[in-house]
C-alpha positions as CSV (number, residue, x, y, z in Angstrom):
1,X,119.0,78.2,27.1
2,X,117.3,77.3,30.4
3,X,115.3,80.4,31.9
4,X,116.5,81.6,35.0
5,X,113.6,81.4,37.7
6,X,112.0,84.5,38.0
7,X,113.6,85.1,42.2
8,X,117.0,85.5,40.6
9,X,115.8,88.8,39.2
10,X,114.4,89.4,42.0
11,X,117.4,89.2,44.4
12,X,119.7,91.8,43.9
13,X,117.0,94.2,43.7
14,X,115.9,93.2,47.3
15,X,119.1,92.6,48.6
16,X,120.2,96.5,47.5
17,X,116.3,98.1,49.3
18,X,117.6,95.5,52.3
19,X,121.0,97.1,53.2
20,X,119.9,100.4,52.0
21,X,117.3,100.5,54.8
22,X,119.6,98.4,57.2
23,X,122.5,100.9,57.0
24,X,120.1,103.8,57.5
25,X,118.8,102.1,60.4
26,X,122.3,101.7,61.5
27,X,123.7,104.7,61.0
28,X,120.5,106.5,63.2
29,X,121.1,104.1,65.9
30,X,125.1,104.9,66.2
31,X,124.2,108.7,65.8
32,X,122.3,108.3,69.0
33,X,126.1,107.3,70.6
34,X,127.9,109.6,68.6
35,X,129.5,106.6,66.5
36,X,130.1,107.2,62.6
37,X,129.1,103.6,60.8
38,X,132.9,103.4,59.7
39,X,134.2,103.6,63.2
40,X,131.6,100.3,64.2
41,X,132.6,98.7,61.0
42,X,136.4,98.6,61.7
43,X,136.0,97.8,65.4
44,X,133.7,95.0,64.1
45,X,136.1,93.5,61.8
46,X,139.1,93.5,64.4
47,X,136.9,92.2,67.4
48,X,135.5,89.2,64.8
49,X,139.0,88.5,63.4
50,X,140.7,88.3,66.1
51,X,143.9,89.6,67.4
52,X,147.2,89.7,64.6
53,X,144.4,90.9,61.7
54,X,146.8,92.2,59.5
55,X,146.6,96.3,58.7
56,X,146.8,95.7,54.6
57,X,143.9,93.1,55.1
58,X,141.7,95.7,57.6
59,X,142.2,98.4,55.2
60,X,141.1,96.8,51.9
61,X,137.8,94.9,53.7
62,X,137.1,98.7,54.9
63,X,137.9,100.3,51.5
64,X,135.5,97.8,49.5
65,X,133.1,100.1,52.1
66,X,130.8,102.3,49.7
67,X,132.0,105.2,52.1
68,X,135.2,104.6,52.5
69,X,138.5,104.7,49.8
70,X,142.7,104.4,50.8
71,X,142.6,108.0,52.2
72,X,139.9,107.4,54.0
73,X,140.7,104.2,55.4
74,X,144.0,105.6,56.5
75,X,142.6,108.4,58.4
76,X,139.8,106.6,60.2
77,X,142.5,103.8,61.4
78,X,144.6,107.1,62.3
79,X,142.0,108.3,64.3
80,X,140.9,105.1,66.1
81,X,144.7,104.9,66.8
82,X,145.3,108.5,68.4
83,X,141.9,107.9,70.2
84,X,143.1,104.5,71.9
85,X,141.0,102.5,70.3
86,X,143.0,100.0,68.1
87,X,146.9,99.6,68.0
88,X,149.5,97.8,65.7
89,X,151.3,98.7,63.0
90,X,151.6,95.8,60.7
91,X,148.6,93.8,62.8
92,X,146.4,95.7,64.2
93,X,144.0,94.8,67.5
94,X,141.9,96.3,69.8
95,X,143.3,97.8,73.1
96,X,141.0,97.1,76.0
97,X,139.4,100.6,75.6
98,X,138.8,99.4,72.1
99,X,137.3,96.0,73.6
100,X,135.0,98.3,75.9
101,X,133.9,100.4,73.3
102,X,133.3,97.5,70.5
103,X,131.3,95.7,73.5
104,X,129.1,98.5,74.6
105,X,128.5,99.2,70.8
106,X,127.3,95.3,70.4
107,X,125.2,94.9,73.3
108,X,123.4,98.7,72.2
109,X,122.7,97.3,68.5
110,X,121.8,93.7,69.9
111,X,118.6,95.2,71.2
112,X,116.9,96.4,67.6
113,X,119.0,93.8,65.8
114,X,116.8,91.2,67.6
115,X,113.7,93.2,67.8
116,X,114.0,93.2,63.9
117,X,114.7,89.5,63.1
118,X,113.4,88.3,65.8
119,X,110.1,87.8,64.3
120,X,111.1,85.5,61.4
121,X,112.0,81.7,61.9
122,X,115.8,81.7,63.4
123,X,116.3,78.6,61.0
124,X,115.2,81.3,57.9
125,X,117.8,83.7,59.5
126,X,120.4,81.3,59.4
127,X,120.0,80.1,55.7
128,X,120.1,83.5,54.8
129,X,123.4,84.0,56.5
130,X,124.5,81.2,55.2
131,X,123.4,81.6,51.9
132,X,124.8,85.0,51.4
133,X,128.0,84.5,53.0
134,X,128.4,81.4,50.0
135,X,127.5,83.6,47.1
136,X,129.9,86.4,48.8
137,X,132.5,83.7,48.3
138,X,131.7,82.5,44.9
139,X,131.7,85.7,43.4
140,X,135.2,86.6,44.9
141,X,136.1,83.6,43.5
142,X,134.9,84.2,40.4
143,X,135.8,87.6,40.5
144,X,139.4,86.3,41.3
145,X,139.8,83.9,38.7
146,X,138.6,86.3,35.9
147,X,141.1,88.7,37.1
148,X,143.9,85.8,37.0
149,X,142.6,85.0,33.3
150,X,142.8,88.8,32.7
151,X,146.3,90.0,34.0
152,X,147.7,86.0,32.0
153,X,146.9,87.7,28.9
């Protein structure tokens, strides 16, 4: 049996300290605009998804959300609907005071987001995008084929 490299342990480890510190970051930031985390999160998705995102699909990208579950999910979309924010019932999509809002939220978190990266190599960013966005993939993938193995049983 091959030994993994020794950066493979060290991974996940980083990767958890990294969006612990990010998300705390985060949430102070929005705090300063009165925004909950979930709120940006949900505007995010729509606005990067584009319009006829479909509710079911909205709901279970925000309930894999360490802060958010079904009853939660359903409330917050609730509340973004009775505040004007979003609209749809089986698509949902941002209404322009969502647009404004989502916008103002993005150019106020572009300021530290660059401050923050902007001191590595943009081609380092990039790869790491990249490079998390393929094992994000692969083990939904994986994840998904297990789960096909399991429920063929």
């Amino acid at each position: 049996m091959t030994t993994p490299p020794a950066v493979f342990g060290q991974f996940g480890q980083a990767l958890a300290f990294a969006e612990r510190t990010l998300s705390a970051t985060l949430r102070e930031h929005l705090a300063q605009r009165d925004t909950e985390p979930e709120t940006w999160y949900a505007l995010q998705l729509i606005a990067t998804r584009g319009p006829g995102l479909s509710r079911q699909e909205l709901s279970r990208d925000l309930e894999g959300s360490p802060n958010l579950n079904p009853g939660s999910t359903r409330e917050l979309l609730a509340r973004l609907e009775a505040e004007g924010l979003i609209r749809g019932d089986t698509h949902v999509d941002l209404t322009a005071e969502g647009v404004a809002l989502h916008r103002s939220l993005r150019e106020y978190i572009a300021g530290p987001t660059a401050r923050l990266l902007g001191h590595f190599d943009i081609h380092d960013i990039e790869t790491t995008v990249r490079t998390l966005q393929a094992i994000t993939k692969r083990a939904a993938e994986e994840s998904s084929a297990a789960t096909g193995q399991s429920s063929s049983r």
